[in-house]
C-alpha positions in Angstrom: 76.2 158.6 38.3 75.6 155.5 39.6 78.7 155.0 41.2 77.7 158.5 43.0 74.6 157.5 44.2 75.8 153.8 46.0 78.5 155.4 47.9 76.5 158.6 48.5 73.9 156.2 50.3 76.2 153.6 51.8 78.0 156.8 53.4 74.6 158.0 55.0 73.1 155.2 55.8 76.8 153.7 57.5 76.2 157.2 59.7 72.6 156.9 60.6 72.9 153.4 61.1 75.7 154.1 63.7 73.8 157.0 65.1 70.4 154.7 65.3 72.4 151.4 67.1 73.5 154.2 69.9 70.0 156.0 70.3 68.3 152.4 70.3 71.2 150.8 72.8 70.6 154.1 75.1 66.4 152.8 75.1 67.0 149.2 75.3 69.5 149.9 78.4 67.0 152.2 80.2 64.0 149.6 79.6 66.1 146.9 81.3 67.7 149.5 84.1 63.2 149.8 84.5 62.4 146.4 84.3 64.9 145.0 86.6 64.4 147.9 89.3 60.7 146.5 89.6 62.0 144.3 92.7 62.5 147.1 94.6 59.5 148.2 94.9 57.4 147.3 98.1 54.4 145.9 96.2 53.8 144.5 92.8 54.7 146.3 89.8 51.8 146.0 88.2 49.9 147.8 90.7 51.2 150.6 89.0 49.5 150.1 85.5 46.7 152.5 85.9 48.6 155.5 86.9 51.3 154.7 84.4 48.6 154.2 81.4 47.2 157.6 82.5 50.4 159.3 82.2 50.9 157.5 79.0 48.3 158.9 77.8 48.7 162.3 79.2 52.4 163.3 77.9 51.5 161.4 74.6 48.6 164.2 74.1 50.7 167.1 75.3 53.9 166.8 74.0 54.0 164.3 70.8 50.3 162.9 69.5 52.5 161.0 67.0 54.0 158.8 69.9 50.9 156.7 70.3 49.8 153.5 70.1 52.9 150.9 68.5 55.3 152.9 67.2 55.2 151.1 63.6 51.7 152.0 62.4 52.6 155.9 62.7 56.0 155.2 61.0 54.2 153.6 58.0 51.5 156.7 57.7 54.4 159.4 57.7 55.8 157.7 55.0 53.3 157.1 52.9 51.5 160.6 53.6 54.5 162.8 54.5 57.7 161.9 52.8 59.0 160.4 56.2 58.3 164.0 58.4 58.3 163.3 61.6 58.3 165.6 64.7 61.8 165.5 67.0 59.6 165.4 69.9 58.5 161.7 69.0 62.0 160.7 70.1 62.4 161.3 73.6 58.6 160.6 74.5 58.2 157.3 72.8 61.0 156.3 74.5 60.2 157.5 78.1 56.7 156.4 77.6 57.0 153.0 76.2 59.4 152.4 79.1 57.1 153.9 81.4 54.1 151.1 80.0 56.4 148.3 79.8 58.2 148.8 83.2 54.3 148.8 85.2 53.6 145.5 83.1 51.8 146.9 80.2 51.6 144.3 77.2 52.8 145.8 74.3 57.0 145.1 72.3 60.1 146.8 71.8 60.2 146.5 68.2 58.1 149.3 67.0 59.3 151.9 69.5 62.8 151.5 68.0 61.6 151.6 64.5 59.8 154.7 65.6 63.0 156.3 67.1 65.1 155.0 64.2 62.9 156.6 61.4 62.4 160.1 64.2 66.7 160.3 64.2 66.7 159.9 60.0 64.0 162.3 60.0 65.9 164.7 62.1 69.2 164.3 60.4 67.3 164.7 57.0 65.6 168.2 58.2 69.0 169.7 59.7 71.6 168.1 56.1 68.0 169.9 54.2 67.6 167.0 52.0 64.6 166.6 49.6 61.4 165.1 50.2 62.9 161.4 48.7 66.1 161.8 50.1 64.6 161.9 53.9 61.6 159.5 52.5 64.5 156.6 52.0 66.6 157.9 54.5 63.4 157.2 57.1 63.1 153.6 55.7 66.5 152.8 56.2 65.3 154.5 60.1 63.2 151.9 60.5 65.3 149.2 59.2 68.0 149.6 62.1 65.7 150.3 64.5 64.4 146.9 64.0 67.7 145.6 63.4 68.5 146.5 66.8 66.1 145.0 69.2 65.4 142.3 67.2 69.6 141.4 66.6 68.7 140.0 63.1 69.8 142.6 60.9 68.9 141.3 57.7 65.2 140.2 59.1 65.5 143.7 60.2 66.5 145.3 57.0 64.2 142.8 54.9 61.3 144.0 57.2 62.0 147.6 57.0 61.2 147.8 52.9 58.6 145.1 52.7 56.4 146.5 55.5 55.6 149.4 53.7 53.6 148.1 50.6 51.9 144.9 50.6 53.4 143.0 47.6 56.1 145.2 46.7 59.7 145.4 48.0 61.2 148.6 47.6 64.5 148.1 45.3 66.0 151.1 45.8 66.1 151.4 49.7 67.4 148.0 49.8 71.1 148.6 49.2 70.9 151.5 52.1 68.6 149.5 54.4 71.2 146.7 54.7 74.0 148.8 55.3 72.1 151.0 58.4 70.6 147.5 59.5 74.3 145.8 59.8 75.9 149.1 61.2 73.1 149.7 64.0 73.1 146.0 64.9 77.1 146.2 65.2 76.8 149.6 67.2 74.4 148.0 70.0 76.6 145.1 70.1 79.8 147.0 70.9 77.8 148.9 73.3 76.6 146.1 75.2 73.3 144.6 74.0 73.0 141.2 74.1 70.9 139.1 71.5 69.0 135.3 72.2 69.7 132.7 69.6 67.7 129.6 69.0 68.8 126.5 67.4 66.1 123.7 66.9 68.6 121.1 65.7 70.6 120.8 68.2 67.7 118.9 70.3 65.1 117.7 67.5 65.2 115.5 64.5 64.0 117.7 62.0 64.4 115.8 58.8 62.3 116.4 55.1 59.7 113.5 55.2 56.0 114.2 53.9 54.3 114.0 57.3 56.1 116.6 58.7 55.3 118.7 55.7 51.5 118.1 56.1 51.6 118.8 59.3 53.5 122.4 58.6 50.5 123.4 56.1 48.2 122.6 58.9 49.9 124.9 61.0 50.3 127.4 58.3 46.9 127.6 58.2 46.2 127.4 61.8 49.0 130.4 62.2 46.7 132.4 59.8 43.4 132.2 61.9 45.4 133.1 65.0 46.8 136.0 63.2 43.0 137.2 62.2 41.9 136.5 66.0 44.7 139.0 66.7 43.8 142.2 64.1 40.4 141.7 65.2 40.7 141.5 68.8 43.1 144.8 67.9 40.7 146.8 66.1 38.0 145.8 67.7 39.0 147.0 71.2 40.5 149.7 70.0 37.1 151.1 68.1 34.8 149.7 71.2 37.0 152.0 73.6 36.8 154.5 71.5 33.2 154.7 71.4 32.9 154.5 75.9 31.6 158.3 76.0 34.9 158.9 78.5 38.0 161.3 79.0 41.0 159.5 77.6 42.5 159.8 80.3 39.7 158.0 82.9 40.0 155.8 80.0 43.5 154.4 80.6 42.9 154.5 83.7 40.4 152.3 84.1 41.8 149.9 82.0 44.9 149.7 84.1 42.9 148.8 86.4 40.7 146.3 84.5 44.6 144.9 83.6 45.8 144.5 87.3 42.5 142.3 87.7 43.3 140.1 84.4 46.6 139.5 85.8 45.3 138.7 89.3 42.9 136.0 87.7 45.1 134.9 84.9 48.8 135.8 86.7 51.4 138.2 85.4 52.8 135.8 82.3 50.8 138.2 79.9 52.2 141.3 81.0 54.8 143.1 79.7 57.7 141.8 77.0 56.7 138.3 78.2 60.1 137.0 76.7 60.6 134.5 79.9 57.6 132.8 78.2 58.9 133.0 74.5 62.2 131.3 76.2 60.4 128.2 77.6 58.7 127.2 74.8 61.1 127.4 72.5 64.1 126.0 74.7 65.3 122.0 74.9 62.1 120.8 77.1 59.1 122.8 76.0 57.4 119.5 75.9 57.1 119.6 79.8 56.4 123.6 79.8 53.5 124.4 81.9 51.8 127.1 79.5 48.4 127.0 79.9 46.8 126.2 76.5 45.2 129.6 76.2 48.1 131.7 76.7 48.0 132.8 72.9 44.8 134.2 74.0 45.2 135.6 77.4 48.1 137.3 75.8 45.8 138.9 72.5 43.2 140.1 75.1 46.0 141.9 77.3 47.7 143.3 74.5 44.7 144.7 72.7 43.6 146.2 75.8 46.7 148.2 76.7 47.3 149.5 73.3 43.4 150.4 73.3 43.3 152.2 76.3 46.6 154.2 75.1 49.5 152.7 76.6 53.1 153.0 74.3 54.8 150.2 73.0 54.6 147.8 69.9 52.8 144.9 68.8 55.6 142.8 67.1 57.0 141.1 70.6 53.4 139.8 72.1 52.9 138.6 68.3 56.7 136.6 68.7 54.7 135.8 72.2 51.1 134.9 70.8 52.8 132.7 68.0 55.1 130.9 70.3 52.6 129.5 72.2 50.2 129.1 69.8 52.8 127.2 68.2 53.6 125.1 71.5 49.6 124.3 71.5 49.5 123.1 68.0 53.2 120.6 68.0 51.1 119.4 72.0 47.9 118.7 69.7 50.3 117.0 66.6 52.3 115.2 69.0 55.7 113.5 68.3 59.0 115.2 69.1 58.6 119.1 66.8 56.7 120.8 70.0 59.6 123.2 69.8 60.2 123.3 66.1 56.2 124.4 65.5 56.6 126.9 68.6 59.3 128.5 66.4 57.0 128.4 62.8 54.7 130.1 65.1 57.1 132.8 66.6 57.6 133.7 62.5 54.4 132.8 60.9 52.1 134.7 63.2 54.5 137.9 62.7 54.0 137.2 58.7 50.3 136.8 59.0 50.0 139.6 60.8 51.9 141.9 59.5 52.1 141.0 56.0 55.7 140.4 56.0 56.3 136.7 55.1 59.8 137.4 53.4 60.8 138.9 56.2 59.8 136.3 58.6 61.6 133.5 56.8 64.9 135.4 56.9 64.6 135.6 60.6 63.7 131.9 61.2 67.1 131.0 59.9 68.6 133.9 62.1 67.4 132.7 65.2 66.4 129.5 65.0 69.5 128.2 62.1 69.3 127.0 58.7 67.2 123.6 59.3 64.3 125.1 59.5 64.0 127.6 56.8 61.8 125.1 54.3 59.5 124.7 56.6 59.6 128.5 57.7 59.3 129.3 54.2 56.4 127.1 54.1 54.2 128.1 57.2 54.8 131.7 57.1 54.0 132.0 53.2 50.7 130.2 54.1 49.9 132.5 57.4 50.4 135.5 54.7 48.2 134.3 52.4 45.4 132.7 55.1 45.1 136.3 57.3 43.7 138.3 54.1 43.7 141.7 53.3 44.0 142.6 57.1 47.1 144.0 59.3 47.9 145.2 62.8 49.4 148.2 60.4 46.3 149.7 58.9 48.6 152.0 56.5 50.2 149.5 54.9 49.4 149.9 51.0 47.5 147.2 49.0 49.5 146.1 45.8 47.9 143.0 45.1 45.4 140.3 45.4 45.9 137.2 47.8 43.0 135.6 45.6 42.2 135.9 42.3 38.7 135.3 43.9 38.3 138.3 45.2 37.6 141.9 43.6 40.1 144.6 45.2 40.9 148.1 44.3 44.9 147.9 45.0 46.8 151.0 45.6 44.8 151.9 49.0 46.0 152.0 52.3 44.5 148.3 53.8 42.1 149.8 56.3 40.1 151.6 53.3 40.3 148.6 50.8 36.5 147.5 50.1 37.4 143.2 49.8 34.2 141.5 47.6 34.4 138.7 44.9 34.7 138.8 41.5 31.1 139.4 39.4 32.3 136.4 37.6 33.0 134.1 40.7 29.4 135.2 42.3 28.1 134.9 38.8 29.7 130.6 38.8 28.9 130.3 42.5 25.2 131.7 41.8 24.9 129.1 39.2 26.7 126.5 41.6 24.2 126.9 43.9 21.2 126.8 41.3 22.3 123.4 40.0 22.6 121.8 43.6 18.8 123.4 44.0 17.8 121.6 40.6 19.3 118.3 41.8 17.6 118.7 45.0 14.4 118.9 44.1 14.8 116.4 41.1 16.2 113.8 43.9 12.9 114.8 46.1 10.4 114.5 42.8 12.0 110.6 42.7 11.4 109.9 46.1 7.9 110.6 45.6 7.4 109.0 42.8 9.1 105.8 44.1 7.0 106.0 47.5 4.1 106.1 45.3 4.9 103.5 43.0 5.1 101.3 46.1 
């Protein structure tokens, strides 16, 4: 029976993973035809954001009310709520409308409107072979596996990410065997058809050698990767639930913050719109030491990104988080000093992902992908501590809770993150209660000596 059941899966997920790598090439190919066709027009792209946003926003609401926002979050909800159900129409509008956002300069990724493709195509297979509610449960996971697989070119990252996003804590055994095999067989479909992957190798230009300084410097940044992956599922939320609240159509809504985006990138320039991988490039490339990133950039690009996924536009979150930890990364080795600007730029292209997603397993795997097999200690190392740092928060607020970061804290696990009530133990407010009374005590006992040495005097 066993037997059965591997080579039933590694047959259907072989097939979906090839069928996946083609519908996920076909996106990728139309989103650079778009992005490259932006020089021919007679004025600057990005002039187009508010009419593009609108439409967004329009043909999301019509035709598929699944296709908004980035992709991933939705993915994670039908999962967990659904057994993987997702409507057919989710395909081709994602994909016209997160081309549509990205090509006018909207800030949002790649990554989650392929996992939402991947895990709509397993879906549809599923519904039309009339498999069970499982069946097309794992058969969606392994969806979202290749999906990633393919526009991010790391297919074990990919795979890896694909069962750990799901639950917080957990990695789902069973889907693992399948996950692989549609990761590897999407990635090797987009590469026969064409699609082209970036590769990173931080040896080749920087001593990175195991000496304690180094190391103390990596927790730093750990911890520093953390914060900046808080500041971004705030600045997320937050926008997202103040927009919400602006007594407006949704569509004068998007609108208008097109607009209020043109002006940002007027003031600030166009850097933080769109994929922003020209930016990812030079801080992770030979001479990133002499980049002229402004300091803020992580920020600029938090506040663009939170605003065009607010207002409605398409796309994902997991790019400008490769994007916002790249340069956060480039800030923090410019602050350190010495010769690892590049090598923290790259801790912070993973460890903000892990942070913010809750995926540090996942991260790891794809700083040796990209970036080679130097650097996974101290990977392992930042990205564990980013996980750990961000809390019980996520840019995916239906990601399930399955345990504690702190044995602190007191936390109902089992709940999707975004209804999870965080507090501390009775017992800890109970010793901190008593902390706190003891520090009063010595307090006054140190000002009752004063006084009686001033009077003694």
């Amino acid at each position: 029976m066993i037997l059965f059941s591997v080579s039933k899966w590694l047959i259907l997920s072989s097939f979906v993973g090839v069928i996946i790598g083609g519908v996920v090439t076909l996106f990728l190919k139309i989103l650079q035809l778009a992005e490259n066709s932006r020089a021919d027009l007679p004025f600057e792209y990005y002039y187009l954001l508010p009419v593009a946003l609108f439409l967004t926003v329009f043909l999301v609401n019509t035709f598929a009310p699944d296709a908004e926002g980035h992709g991933t979050e939705k993915v994670i909800e039908s999962v967990h709520k659904d057994y993987g159900k997702i409507d057919i129409a989710v395909i081709p509008v994602k994909l016209f409308v997160t081309v549509l956002t990205i090509f006018a300069g909207g800030s949002v990724g790649k990554e989650g409107p392929g996992a939402q493709i991947g895990a709509g195509v397993s879906s549809f297979i599923s519904s039309v072979l009339n498999f069970s509610k499982e069946d097309r449960k794992k058969l969606v996971i392994c969806g979202i596996s290749a999906g990633f697989a393919t526009v991010f070119g790391t297919p074990i990252a990919g795979a890896i990410f694909g069962v750990e996003v799901l639950i917080i804590g957990v990695i789902m055994y069973d889907v693992l065997l399948p996950s692989f095999v549609a990761a590897f067989a999407a990635f090797t479909t987009a590469q026969f058809l064409g699609i082209e992957y970036t590769y990173y190798d931080v040896h080749f230009y920087q001593n990175i050698s195991l000496d304690m300084v180094l190391i103390l410097k990596v927790i730093v940044a750990g911890l520093f990767f953390g914060f900046v992956s808080d500041i971004i599922v705030t600045s997320v939320s937050k926008t997202s639930a103040l927009i919400k609240k602006i007594p407006l159509h949704p569509l004068i809504k998007a609108f208008l913050g097109g607009a209020i985006l043109v002006g940002l990138a007027t003031v600030f320039g166009v850097e933080y719109l769109g994929l922003g991988m020209g930016t990812i490039k030079d801080v992770l490339g030979a001479f990133s030491n002499v980049s002229d990133v402004p300091w803020y950039a992580f920020l600029a690009k938090t506040l663009f990104t939170s605003i065009t996924l607010g207002v409605g536009g398409s796309g994902g979150i997991i790019t400008p988080l490769f994007y916002i930890g790249a340069t956060s990364g480039h800030l923090f080795g410019h602050l350190m000093g010495g010769d690892h600007i590049a090598m923290f730029a790259a801790l912070g292209f993973v460890s903000v992902l892990a942070g913010a997603t809750n995926a540090p397993i996942a991260a790891t795997i794809m700083a040796v992908e990209l970036f080679g097999i130097d650097i996974a200690h101290y990977a392992a190392l930042s990205a564990v501590i980013s996980f750990l740092i961000t809390g019980h928060r996520s840019v995916f607020s239906s990601q399930i809770l399955a345990i504690k970061k702190s044995e602190l804290l007191n936390i109902k696990v089992g709940e999707q993150i975004d209804e999870t009530d965080v507090a501390l133990n009775d017992r800890e407010i109970g010793q901190i209660r008593d902390i706190g009374h003891r520090l009063k005590l010595r307090k006054e006992k140190l000002k009752e000596q004063t006084r009686f040495k001033s009077k003694k005097k």
